[in-house]
C-alpha positions as CSV (number, residue, x, y, z in Angstrom):
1,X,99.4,94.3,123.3
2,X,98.8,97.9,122.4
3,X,99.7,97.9,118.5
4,X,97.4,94.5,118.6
5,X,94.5,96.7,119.8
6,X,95.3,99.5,117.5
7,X,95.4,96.7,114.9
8,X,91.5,95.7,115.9
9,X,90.3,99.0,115.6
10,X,91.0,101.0,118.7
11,X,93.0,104.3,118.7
12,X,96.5,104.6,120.8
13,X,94.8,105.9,123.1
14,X,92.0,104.1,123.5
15,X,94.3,100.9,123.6
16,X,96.0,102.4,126.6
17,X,92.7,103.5,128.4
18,X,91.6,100.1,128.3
19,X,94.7,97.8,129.2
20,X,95.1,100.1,132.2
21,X,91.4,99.1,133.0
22,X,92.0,95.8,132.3
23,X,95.0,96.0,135.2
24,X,93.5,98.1,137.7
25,X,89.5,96.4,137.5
26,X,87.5,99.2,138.6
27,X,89.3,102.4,139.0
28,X,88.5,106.5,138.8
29,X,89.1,108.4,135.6
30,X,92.6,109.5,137.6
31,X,93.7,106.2,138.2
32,X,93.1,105.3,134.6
33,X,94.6,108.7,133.5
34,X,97.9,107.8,135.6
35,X,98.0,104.1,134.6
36,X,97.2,104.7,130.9
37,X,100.1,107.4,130.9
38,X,97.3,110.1,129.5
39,X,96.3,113.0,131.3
40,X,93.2,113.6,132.7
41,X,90.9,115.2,130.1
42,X,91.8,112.9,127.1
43,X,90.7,110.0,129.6
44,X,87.3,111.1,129.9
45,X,87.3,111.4,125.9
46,X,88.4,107.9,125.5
47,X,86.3,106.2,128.1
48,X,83.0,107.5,126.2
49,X,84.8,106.1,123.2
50,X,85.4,103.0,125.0
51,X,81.9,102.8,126.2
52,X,80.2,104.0,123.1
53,X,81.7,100.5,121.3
54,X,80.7,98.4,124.8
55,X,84.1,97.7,125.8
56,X,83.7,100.0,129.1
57,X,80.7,100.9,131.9
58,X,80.5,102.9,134.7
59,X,79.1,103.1,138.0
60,X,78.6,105.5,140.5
61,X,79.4,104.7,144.3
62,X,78.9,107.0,147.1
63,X,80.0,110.5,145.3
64,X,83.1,108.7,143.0
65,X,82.2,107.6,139.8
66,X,84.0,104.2,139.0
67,X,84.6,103.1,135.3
68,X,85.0,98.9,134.6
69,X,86.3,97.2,131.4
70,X,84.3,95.1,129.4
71,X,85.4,91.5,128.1
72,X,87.8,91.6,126.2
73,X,85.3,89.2,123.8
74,X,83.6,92.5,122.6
75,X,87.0,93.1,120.5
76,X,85.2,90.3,118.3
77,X,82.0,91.7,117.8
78,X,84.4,95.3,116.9
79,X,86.1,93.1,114.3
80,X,83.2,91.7,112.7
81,X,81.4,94.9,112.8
82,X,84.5,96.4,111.1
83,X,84.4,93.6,108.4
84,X,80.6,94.4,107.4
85,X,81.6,97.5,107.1
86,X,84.2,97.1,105.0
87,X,82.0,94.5,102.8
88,X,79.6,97.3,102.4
89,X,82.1,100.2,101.3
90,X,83.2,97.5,98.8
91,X,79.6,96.8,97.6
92,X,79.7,100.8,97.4
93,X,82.6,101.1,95.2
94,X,81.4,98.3,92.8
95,X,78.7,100.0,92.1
96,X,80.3,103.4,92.2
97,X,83.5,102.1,90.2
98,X,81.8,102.1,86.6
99,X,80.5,106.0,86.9
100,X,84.0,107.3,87.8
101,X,85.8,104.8,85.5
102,X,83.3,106.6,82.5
103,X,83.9,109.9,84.1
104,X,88.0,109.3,84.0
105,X,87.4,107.9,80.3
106,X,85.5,111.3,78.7
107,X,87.5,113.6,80.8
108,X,89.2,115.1,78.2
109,X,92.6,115.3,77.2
110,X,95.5,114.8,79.8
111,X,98.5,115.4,80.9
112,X,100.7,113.7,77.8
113,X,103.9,113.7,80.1
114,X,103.4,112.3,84.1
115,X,106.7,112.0,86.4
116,X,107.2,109.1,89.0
117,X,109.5,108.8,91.5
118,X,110.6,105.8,93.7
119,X,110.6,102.3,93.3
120,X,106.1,102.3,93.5
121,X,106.3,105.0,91.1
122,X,108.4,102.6,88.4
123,X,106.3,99.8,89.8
124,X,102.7,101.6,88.5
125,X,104.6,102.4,85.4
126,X,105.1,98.8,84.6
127,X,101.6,98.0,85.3
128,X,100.6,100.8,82.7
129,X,102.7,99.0,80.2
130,X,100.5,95.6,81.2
131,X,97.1,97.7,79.7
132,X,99.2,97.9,76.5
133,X,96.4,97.7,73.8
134,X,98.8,96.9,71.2
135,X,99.6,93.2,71.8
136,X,103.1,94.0,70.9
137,X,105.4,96.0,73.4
138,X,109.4,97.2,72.1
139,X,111.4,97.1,75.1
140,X,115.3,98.4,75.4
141,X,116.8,97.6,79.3
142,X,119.8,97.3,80.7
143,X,119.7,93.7,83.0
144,X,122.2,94.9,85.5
145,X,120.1,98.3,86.1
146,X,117.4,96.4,86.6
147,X,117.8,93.8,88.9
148,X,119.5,96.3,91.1
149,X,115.7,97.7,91.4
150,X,113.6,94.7,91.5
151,X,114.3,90.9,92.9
152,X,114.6,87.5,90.6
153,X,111.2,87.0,91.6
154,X,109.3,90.8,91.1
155,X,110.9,90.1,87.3
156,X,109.5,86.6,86.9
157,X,106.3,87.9,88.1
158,X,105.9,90.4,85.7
159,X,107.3,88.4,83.3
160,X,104.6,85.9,84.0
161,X,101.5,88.6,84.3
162,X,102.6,89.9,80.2
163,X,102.6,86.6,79.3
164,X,99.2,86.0,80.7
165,X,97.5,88.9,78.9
166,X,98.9,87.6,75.8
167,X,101.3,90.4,75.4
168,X,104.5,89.7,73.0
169,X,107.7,91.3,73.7
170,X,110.3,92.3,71.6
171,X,113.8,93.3,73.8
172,X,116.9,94.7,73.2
173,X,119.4,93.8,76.4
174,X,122.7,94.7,77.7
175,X,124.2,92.3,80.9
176,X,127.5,92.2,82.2
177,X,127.7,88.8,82.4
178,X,126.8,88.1,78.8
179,X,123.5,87.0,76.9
180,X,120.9,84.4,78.9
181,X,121.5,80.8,77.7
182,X,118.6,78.6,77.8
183,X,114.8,79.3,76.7
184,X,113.3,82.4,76.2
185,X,110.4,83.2,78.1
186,X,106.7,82.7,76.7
187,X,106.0,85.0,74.1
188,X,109.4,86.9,74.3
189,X,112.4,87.2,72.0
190,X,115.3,89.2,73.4
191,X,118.2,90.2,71.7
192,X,121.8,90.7,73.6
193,X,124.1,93.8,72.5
194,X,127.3,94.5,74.6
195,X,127.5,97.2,77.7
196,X,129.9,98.6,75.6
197,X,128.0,98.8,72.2
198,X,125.0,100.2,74.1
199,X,125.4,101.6,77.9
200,X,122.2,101.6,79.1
201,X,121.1,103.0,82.9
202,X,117.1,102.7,82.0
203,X,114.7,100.3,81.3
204,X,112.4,101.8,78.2
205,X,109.2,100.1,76.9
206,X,107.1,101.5,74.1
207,X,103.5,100.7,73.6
208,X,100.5,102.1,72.0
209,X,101.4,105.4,71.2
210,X,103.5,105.8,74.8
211,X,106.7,105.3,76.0
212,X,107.9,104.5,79.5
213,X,111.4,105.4,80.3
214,X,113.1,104.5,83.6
215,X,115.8,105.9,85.1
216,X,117.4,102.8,87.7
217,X,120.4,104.6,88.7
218,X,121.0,107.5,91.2
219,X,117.6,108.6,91.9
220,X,114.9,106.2,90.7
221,X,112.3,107.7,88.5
222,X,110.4,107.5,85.1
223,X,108.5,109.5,82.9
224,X,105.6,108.1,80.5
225,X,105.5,110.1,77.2
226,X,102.1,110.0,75.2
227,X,102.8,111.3,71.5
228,X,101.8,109.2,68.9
229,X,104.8,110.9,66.6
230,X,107.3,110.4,69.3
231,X,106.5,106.6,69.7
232,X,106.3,106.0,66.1
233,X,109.9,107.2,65.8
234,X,111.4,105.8,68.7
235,X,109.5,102.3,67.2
236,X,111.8,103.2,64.5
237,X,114.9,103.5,66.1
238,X,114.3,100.1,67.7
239,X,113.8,98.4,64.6
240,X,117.5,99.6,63.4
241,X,119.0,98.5,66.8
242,X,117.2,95.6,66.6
243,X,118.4,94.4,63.2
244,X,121.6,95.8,64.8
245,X,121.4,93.5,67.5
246,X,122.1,90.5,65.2
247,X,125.6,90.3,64.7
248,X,125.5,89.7,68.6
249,X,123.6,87.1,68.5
């Protein structure tokens, strides 16, 4: 039960303070300390803890002083005092939220070229791409790559949310197994060109004046590139490929 207490609110420590009182009923701060596995000192710190959120008292008899637990019910009114709290940071930030947000807006110019790394670092990429003003987004990928990174389901998922903000996509593809048969997604025309024609390790979008590249093999990262010449002529290159892509198709 000790990561469940941690879980409700109390420390490691605090959790062990407190199942050993529940064990030994009333006991000395060394009997807790020895039952709790926590020496001596550190007891005394976690029993005012303990106290301080009414989940332990004390009592003195003869010249010992005794320390009791609590019901364990009190772990409720901890929770629910936890949740008003966390109800009022949120109020907070609501109304906190549009200052910063302005502040982050009028900041001046930034950094045109950010690095991310790991699989959440491609993942906050993609959502970037999902603010596209531009209602149009160029995407080059390879399928393979890219569903060695992310599941059948991550993809339909962000398929779905682009789709939902009304965002049209224009793709180039490569896939070992040959183009997808069926339908093509809402508001999505892909073209297929061969892993050999195009070999392709990356999944690239461009949008607005940006471009997200991803790098899906070896070490996964990506770099978003904001340079309104740079994305004009990459758009450029695209539309070559793309015509390109037709005698594939």
């Amino acid at each position: 039960m000790l990561q469940e207490l941690q879980d409700f609110g109390l420390s490691e420590k605090e959790a062990r303070v407190y199942l050993a009182a529940l064990e030994l009923g009333r006991a000395t701060a060394d009997e807790l300390a020895k039952q709790a596995k926590v020496n001596r000192s550190t007891t005394y710190v976690q029993i005012e803890t303990l106290k301080q959120k009414g989940l332990m008292s004390s009592y003195d008899e003869g010249k010992k002083t005794y320390f009791a637990p609590e019901s364990p019910e009190y772990l409720k009114r901890l929770f629910e005092k936890q949740a008003g709290d966390l109800e009022s940071k949120q109020k907070e930030l609501g109304k906190l939220l549009p200052n910063l947000t302005k502040m982050f807006e009028t900041a001046g110019e930034r950094p045109r070229v950010r690095f991310f790394e790991g699989k959440e670092g491609l993942i906050t990429m993609r959502e970037e791409v999902l603010r596209s003003k531009n209602k149009e987004i160029l995407v080059i990928f390879s399928q393979d790559a890219l569903s060695n990174i992310f599941s059948k389901e991550e993809l339909e998922t962000y398929s779905k949310k682009r789709s939902e903000k009304g965002l049209r996509s224009r793709a180039i593809y490569t896939r070992v197994d040959g183009k997808f048969e069926g339908a093509q997604p809402p508001l999505t025309e892909r073209k297929f060109v061969p892993p050999d024609k195009l070999a392709l390790g990356t999944d690239m979008a461009i949008y607005d004046d940006k471009i997200a590249i991803m790098s899906l093999k070896d070490k996964i990262s990506g770099v978003i590139i904001e340079n309104e010449n740079i994305a004009k002529s990459l758009r450029s290159v695209f539309n070559i490929l793309w015509e390109f892509a037709d005698k594939f198709e």
